[in-house]
C-alpha positions in Angstrom: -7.2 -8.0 -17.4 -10.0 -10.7 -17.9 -9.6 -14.0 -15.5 -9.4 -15.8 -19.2 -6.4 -13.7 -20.0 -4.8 -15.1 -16.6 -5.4 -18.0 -16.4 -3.9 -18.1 -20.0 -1.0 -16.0 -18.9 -0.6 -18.8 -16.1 -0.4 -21.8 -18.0 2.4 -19.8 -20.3 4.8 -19.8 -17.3 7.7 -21.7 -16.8 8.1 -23.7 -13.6 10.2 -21.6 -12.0 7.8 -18.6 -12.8 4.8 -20.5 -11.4 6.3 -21.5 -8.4 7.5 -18.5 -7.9 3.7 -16.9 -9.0 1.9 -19.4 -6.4 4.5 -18.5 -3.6 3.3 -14.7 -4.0 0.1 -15.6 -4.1 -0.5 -17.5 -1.3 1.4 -14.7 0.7 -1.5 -12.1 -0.9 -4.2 -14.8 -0.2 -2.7 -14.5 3.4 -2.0 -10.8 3.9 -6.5 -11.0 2.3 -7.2 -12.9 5.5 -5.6 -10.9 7.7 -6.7 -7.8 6.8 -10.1 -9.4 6.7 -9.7 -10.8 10.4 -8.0 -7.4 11.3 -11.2 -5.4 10.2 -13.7 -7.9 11.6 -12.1 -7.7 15.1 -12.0 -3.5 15.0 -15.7 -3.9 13.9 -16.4 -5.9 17.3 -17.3 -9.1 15.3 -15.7 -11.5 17.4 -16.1 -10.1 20.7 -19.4 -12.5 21.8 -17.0 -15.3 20.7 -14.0 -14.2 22.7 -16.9 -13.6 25.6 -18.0 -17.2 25.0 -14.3 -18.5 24.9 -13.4 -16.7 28.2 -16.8 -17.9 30.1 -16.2 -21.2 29.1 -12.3 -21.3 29.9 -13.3 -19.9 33.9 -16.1 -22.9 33.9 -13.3 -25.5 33.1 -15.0 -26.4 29.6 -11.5 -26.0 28.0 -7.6 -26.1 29.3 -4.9 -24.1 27.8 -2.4 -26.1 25.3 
């Protein structure tokens, strides 16, 4: 399916059907992210940040909240 013939799809649903549509998308948007952020930290990514973040936390640059 083109993104022409969704987005024509789309505008044929009720209101009930697109709420319902843009409630399960956000959730797949979501579950995107995750996976995404899931990936990124099992590919080491993040870990100079998390170094950073520690550092600065022992120096007193940042308090818990």
């Amino acid at each position: 399916m083109k993104i022409t013939e969704l987005k024509t799809a789309v505008k044929q649903l009720l209101q009930n059907e697109l709420a319902e549509f843009v409630e399960w998308f956000e959730e797949f948007q979501e579950s995107l992210w995750d996976r995404q952020i899931e990936d990124n930290l099992k590919a080491s990514k993040f870990d100079t940040l998390m170094r950073q973040a520690e550092q600065a936390f022992s120096e007193g640059k940042c308090r818990e909240i």
